[in-house]
PDB file of N, CA, C, O and CB in Angstrom:
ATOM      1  N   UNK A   1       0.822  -1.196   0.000  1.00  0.00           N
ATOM      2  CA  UNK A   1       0.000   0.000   0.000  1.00  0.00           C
ATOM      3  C   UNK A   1       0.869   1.264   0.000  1.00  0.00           C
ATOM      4  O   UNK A   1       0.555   2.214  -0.717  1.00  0.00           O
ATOM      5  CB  UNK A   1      -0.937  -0.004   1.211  1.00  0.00           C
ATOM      6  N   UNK A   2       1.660   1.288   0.575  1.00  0.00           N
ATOM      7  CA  UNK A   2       2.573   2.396   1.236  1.00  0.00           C
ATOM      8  C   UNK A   2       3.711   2.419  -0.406  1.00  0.00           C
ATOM      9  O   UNK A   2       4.479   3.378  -0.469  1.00  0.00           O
ATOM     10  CB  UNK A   2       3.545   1.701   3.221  1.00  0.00           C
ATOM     11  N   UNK A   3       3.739   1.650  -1.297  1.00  0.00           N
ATOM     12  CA  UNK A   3       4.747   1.883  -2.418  1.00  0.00           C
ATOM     13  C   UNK A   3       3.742   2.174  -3.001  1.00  0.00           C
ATOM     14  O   UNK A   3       3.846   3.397  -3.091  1.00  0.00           O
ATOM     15  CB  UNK A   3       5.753   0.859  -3.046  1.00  0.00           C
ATOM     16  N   UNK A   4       2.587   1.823  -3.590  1.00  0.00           N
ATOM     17  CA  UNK A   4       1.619   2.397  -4.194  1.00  0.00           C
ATOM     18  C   UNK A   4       1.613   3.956  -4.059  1.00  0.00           C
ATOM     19  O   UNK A   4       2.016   4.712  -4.943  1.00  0.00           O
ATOM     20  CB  UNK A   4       0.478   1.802  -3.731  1.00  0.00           C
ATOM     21  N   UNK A   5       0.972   4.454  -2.523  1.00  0.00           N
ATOM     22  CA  UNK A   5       0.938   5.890  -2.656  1.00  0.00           C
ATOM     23  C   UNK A   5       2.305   6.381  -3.318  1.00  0.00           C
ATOM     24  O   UNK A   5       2.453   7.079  -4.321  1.00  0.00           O
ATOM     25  CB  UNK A   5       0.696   6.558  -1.222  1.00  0.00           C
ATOM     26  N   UNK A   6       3.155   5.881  -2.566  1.00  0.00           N
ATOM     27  CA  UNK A   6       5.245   6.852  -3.119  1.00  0.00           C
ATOM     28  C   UNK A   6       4.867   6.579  -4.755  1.00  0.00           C
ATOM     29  O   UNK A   6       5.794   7.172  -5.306  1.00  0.00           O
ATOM     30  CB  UNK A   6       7.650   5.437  -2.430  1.00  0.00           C
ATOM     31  N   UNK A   7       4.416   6.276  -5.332  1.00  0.00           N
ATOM     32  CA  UNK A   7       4.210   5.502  -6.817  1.00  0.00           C
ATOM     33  C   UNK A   7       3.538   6.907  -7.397  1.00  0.00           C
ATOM     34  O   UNK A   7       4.101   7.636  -8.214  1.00  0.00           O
ATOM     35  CB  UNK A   7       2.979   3.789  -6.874  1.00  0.00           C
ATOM     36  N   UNK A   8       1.962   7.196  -6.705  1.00  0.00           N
ATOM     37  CA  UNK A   8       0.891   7.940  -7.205  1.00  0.00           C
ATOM     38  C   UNK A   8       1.764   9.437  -6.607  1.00  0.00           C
ATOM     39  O   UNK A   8       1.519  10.272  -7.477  1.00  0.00           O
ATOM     40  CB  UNK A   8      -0.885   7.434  -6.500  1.00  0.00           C
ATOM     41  N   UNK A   9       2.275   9.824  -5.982  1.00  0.00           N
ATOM     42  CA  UNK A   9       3.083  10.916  -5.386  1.00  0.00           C
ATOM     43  C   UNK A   9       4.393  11.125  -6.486  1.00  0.00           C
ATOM     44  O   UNK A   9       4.813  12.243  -6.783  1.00  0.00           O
ATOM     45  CB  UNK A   9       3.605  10.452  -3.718  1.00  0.00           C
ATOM     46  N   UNK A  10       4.791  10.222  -6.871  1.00  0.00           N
ATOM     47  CA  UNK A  10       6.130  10.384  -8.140  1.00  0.00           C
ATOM     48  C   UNK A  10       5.489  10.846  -9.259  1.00  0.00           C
ATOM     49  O   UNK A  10       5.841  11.853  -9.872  1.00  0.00           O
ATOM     50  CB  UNK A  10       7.002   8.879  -8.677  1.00  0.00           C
ATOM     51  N   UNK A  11       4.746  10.287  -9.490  1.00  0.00           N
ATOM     52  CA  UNK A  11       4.194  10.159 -10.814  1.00  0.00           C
ATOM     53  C   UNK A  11       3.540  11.626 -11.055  1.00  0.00           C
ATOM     54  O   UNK A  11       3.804  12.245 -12.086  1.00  0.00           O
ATOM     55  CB  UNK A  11       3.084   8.864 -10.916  1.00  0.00           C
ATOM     56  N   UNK A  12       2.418  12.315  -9.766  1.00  0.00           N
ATOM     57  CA  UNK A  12       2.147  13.617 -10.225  1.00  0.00           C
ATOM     58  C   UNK A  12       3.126  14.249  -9.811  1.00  0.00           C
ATOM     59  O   UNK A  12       2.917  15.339 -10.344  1.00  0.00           O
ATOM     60  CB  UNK A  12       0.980  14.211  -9.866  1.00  0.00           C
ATOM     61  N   UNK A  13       4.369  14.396  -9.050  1.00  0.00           N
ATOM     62  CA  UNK A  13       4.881  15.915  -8.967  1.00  0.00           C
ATOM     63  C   UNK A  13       6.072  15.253 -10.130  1.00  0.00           C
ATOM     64  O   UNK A  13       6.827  16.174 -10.441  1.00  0.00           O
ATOM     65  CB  UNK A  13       5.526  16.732  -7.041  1.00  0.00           C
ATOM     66  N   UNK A  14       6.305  14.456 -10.570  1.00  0.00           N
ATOM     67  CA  UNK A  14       7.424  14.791 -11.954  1.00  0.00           C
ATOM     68  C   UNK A  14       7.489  15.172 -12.813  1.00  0.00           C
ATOM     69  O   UNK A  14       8.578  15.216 -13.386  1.00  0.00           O
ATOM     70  CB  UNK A  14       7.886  14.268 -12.510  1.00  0.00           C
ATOM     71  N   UNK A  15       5.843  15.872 -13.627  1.00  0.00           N
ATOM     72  CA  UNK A  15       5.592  16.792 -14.756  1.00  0.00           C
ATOM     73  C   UNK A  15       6.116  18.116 -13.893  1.00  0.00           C
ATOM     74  O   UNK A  15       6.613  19.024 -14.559  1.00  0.00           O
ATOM     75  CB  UNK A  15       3.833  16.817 -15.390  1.00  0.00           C
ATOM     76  N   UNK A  16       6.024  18.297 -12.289  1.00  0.00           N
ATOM     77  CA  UNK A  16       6.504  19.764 -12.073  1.00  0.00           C
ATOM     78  C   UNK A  16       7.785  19.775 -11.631  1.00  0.00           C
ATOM     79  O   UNK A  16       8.359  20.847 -11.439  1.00  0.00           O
ATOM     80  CB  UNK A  16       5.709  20.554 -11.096  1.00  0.00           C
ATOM     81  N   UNK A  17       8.329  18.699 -11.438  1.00  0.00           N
ATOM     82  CA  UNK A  17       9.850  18.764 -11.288  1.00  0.00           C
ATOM     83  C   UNK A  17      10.539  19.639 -12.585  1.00  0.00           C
ATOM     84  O   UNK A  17      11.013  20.765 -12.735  1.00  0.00           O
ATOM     85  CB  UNK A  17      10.467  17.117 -11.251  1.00  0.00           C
ATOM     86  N   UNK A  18      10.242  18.103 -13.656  1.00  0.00           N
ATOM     87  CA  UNK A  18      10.612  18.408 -15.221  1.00  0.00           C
ATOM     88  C   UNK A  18      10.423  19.718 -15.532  1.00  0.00           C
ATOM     89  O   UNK A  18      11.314  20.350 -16.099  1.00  0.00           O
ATOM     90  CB  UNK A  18       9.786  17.635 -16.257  1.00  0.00           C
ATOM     91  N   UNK A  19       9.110  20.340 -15.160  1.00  0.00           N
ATOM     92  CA  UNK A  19       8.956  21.860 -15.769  1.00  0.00           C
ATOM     93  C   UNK A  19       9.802  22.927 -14.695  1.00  0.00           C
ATOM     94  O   UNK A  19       9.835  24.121 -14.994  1.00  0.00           O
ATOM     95  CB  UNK A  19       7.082  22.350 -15.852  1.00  0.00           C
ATOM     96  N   UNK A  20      10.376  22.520 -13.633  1.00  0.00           N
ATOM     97  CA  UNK A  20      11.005  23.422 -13.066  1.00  0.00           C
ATOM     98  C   UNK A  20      12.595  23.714 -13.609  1.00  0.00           C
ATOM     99  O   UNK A  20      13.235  24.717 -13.926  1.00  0.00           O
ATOM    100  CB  UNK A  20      10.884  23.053 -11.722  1.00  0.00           C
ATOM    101  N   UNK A  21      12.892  22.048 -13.518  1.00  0.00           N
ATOM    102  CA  UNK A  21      14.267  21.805 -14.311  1.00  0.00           C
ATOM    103  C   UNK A  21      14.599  22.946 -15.091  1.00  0.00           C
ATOM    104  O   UNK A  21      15.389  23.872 -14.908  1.00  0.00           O
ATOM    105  CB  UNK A  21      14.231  20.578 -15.301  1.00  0.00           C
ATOM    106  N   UNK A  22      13.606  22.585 -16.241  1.00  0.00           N
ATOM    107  CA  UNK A  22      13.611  23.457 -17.613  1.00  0.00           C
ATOM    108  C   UNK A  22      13.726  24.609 -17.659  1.00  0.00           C
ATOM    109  O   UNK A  22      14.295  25.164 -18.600  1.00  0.00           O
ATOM    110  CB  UNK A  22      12.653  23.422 -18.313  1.00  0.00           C
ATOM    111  N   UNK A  23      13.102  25.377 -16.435  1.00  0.00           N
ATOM    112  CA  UNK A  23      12.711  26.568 -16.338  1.00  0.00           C
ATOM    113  C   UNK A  23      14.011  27.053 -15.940  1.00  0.00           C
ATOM    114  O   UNK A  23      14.370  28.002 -16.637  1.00  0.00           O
ATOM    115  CB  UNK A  23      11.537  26.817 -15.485  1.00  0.00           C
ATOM    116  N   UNK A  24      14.839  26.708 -15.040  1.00  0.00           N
ATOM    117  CA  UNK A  24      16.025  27.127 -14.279  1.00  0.00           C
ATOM    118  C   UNK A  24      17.316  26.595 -15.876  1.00  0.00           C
ATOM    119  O   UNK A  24      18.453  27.065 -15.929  1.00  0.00           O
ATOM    120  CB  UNK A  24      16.154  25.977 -12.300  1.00  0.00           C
ATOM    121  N   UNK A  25      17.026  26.067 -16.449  1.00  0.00           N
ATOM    122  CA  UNK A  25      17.879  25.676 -17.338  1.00  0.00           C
ATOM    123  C   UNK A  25      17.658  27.218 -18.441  1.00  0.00           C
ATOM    124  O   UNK A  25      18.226  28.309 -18.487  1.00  0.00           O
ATOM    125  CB  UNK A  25      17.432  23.958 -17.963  1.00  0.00           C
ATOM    126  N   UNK A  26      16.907  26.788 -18.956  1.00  0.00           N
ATOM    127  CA  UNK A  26      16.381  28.367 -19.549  1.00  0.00           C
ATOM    128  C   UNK A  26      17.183  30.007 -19.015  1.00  0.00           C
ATOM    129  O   UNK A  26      18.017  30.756 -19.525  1.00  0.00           O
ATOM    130  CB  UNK A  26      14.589  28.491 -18.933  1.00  0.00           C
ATOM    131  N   UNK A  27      16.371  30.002 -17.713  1.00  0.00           N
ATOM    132  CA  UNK A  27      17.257  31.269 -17.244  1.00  0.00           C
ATOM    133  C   UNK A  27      19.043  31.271 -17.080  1.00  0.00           C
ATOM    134  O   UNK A  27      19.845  32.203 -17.134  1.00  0.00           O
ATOM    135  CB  UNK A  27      16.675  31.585 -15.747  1.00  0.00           C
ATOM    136  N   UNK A  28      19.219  29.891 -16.877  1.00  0.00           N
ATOM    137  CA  UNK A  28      20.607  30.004 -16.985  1.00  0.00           C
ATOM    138  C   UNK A  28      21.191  30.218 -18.370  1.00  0.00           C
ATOM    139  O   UNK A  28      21.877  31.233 -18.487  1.00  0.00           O
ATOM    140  CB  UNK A  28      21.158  28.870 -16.433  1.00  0.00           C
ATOM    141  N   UNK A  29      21.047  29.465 -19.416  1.00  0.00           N
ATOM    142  CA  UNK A  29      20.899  29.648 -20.723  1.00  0.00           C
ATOM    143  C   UNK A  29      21.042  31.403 -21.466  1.00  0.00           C
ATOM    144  O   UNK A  29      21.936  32.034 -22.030  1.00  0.00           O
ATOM    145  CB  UNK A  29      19.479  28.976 -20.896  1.00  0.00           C
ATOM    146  N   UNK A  30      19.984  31.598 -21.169  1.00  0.00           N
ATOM    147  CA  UNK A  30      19.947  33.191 -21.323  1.00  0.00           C
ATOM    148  C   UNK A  30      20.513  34.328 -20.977  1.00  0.00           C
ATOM    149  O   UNK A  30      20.741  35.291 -21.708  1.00  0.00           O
ATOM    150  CB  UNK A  30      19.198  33.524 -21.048  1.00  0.00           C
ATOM    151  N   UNK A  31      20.828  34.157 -19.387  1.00  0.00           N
ATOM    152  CA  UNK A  31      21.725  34.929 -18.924  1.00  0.00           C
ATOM    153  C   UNK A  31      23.412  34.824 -19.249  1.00  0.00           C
ATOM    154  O   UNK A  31      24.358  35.588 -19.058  1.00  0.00           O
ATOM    155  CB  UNK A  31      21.441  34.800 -17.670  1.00  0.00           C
ATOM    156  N   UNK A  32      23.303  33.825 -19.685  1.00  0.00           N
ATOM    157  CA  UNK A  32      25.108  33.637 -20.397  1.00  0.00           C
ATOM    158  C   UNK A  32      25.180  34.181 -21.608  1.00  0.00           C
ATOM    159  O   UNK A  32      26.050  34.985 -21.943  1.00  0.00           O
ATOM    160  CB  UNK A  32      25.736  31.992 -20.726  1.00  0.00           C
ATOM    161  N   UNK A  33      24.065  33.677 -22.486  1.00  0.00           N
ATOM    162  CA  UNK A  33      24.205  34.545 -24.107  1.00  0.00           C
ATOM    163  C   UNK A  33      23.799  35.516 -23.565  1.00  0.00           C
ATOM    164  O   UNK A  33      24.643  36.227 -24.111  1.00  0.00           O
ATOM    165  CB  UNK A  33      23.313  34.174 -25.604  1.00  0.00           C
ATOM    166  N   UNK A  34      22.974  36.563 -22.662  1.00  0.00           N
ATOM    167  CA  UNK A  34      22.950  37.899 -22.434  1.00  0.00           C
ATOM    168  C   UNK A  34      24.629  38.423 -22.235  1.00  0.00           C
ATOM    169  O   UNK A  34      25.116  39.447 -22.714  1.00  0.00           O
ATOM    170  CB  UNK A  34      21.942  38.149 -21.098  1.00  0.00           C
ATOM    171  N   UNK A  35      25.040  37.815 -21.732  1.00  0.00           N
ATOM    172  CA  UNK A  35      26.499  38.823 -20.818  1.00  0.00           C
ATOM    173  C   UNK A  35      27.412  38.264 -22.107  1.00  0.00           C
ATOM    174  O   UNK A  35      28.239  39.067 -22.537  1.00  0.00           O
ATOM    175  CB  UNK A  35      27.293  38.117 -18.590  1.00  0.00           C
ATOM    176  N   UNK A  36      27.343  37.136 -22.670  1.00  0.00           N
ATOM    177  CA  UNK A  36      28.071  37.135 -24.142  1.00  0.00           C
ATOM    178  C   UNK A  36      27.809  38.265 -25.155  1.00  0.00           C
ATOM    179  O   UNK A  36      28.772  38.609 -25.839  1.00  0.00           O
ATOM    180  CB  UNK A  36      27.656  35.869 -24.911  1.00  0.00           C
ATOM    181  N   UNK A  37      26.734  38.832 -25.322  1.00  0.00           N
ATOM    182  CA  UNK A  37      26.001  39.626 -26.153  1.00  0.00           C
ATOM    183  C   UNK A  37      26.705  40.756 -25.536  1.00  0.00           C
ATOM    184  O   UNK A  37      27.386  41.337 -26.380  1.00  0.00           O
ATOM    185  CB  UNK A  37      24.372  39.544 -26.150  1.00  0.00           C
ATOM    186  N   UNK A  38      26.754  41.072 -24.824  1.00  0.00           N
ATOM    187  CA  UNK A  38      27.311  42.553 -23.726  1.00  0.00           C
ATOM    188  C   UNK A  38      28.261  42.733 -24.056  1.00  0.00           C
ATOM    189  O   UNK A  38      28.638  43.815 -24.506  1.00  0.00           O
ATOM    190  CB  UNK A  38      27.515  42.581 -22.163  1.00  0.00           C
ATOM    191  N   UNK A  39      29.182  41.379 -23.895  1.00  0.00           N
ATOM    192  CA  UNK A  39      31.188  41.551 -24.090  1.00  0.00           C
ATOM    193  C   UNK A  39      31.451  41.698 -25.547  1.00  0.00           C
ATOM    194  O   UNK A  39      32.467  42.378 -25.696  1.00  0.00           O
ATOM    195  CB  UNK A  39      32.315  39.896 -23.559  1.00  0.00           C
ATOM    196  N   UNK A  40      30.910  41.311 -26.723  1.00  0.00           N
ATOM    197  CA  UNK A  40      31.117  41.204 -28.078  1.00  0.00           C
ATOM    198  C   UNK A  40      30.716  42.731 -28.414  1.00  0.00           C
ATOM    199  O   UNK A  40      31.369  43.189 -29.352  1.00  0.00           O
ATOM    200  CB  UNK A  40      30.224  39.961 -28.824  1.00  0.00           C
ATOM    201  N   UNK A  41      30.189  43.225 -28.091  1.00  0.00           N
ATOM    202  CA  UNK A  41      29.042  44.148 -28.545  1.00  0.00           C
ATOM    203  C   UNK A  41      29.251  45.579 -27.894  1.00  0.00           C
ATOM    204  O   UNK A  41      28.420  46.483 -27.972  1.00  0.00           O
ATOM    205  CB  UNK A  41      27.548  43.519 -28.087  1.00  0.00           C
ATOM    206  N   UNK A  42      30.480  45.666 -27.236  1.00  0.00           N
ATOM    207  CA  UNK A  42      30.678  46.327 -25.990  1.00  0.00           C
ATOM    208  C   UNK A  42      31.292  47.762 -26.682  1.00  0.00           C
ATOM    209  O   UNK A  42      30.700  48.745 -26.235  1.00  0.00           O
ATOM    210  CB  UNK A  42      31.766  45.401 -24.837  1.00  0.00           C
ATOM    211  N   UNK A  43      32.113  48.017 -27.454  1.00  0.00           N
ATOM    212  CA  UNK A  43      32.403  48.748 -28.700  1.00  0.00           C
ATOM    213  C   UNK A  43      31.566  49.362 -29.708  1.00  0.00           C
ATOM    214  O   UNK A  43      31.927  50.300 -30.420  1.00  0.00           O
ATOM    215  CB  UNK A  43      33.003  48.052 -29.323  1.00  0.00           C
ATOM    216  N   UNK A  44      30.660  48.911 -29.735  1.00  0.00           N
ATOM    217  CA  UNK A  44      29.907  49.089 -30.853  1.00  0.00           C
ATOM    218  C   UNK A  44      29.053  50.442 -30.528  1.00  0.00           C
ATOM    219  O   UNK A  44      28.543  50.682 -29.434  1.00  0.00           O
ATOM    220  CB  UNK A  44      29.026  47.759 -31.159  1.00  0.00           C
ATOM    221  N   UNK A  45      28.982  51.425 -31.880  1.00  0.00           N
ATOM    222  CA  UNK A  45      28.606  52.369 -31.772  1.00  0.00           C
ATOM    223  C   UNK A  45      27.033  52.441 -31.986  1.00  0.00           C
ATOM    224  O   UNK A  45      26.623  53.534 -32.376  1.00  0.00           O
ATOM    225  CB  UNK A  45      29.366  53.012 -32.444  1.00  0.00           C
ATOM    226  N   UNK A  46      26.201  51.557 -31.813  1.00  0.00           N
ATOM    227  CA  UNK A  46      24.986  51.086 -32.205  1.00  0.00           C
ATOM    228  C   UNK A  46      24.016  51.093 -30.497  1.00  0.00           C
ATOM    229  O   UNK A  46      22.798  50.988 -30.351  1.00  0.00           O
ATOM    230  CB  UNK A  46      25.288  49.383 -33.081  1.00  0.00           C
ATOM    231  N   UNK A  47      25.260  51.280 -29.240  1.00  0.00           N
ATOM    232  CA  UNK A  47      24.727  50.745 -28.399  1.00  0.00           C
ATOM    233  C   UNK A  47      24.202  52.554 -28.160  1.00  0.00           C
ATOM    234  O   UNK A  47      23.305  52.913 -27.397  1.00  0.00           O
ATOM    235  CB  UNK A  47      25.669  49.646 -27.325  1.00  0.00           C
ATOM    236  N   UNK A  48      24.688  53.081 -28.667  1.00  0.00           N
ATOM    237  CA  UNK A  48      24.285  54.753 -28.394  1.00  0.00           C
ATOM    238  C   UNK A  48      23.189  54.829 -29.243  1.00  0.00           C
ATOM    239  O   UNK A  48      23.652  55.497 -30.167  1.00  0.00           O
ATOM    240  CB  UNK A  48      25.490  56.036 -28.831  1.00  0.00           C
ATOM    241  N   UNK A  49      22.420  54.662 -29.436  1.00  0.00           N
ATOM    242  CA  UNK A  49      21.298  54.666 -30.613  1.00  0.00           C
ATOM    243  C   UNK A  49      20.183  53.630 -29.509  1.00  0.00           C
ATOM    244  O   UNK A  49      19.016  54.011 -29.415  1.00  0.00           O
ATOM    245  CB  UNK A  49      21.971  53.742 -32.559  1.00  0.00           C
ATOM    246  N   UNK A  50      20.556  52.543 -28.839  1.00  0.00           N
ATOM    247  CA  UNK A  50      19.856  52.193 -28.105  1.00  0.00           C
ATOM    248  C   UNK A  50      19.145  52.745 -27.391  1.00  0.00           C
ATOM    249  O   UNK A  50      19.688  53.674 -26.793  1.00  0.00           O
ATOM    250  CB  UNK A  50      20.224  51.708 -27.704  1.00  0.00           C
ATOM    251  N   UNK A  51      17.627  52.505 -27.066  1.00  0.00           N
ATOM    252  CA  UNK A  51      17.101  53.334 -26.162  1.00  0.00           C
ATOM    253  C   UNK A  51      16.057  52.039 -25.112  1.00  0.00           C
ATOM    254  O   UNK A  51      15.397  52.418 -24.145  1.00  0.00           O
ATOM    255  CB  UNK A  51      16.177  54.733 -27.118  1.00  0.00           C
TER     256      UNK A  51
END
């Protein structure tokens, strides 16, 4: 009985594990090509035109 419930308890929170994973993978993801984007780009006379 008691592996059953741990069974029905895995089974629904691992679609929100998985989507948390992802989520923290993502922001990490982004914030590296952000600060890559920054250092390449850092010269550029285009960033004065930015608003």
């Amino acid at each position: 009985m008691l592996g059953g419930v741990l069974l029905v308890i895995f089974l629904l929170s691992f679609p929100l594990v998985i989507g948390l994973g992802t989520v923290v993978l993502a922001a990490i993801l982004g914030e590296s090509l952000h600060r890559d984007a920054r250092v390449r780009n850092e010269a550029s006379e285009l960033l004065e035109l930015n608003i």
